[in-house]
N, C-alpha and C positions, 0 to 999 in steps of 0.2 A: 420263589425264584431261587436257582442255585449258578451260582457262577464258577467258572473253571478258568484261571486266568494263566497264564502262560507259565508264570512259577512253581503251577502243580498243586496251590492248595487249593480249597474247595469252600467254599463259603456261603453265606444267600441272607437273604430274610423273609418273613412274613410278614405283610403291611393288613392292618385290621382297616383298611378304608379300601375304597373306591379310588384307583388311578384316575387321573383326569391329564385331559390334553390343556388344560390351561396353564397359564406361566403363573403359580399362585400354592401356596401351601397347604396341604390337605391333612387334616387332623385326624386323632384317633382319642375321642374322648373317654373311649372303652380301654386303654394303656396295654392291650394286649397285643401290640405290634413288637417283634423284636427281631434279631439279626442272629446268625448261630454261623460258626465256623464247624465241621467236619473233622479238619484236621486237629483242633483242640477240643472236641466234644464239647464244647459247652454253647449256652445260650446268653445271650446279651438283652434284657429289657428295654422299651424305650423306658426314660426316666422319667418319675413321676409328678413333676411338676405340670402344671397348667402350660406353660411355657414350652417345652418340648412334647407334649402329646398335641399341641398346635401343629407340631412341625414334625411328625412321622415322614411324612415326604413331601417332594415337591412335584408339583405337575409341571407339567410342558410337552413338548412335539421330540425332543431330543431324548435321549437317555436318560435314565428314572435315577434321581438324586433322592437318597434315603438317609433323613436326616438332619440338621441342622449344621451349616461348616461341614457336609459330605459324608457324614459316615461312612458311607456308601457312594459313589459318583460311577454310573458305565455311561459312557460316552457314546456318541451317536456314532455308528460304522465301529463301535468295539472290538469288531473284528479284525480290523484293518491298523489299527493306530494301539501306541501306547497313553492313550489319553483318558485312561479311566482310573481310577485310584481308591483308595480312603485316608479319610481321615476323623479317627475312627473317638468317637465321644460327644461328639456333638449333641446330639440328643439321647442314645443310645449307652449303656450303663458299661464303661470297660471292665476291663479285669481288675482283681487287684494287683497291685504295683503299677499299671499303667498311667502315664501323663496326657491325658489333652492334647495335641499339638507335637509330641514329643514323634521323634524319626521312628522309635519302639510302637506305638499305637496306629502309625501311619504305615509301617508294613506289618502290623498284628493279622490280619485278615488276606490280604492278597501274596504276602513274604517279601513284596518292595512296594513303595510308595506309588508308585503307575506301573500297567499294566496292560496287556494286551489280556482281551478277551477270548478264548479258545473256543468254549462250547458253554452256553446255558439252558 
């Protein structure tokens, strides 16, 4: 998946599992799930814990939440709303110098914290 969100950067991931339409967390016991930006050339890991290779993604009927706390979040109707975002650590290995939770890691990947989805 590669996302185009209205700020212009470009971003996506690779999930090494099967999406499911259920409301329930989908693992990737194989850890070779990870999320890459475009505009900063690089790749992001999921991290190697038991605990977040549980949580590569989350199923559901809405928009595909990648991540644990959203790394990734596109919103259902992405198109339409500024309701999609990241928050970008959760399961998923930042940069170095980034914080968790910090305003810096939360627009690292889309260039602000929500976001309209343009094209994927």
């Amino acid at each position: 998946m590669i996302f185009f969100p209205d700020s212009g950067m470009k971003f996506g991931a690779f999930i090494n599992c099967k999406p499911s339409k259920s409301n329930d967390w989908i693992s990737d016991p194989t850890g070779l799930s990870f999320i890459f930006s475009l505009d900063h050339n690089e790749t992001y890991r999921l991290m190697s814990s038991a605990n977040h290779r549980t949580k590569a993604m989350f199923g559901g009927n809405k928009g595909p939440q990648i991540g644990s706390g959203c790394d990734i979040y596109i919103s259902d109707k992405c198109n339409e709303n500024e309701e999609s975002g990241s928050n970008f650590g959760g399961s998923y290995q930042l940069p170095f110098g980034l914080d968790y939770g910090s305003k810096k890691a939360r627009s690292y990947l889309g260039g602000k914290e929500n976001f309209l989805i343009t094209e994927y």
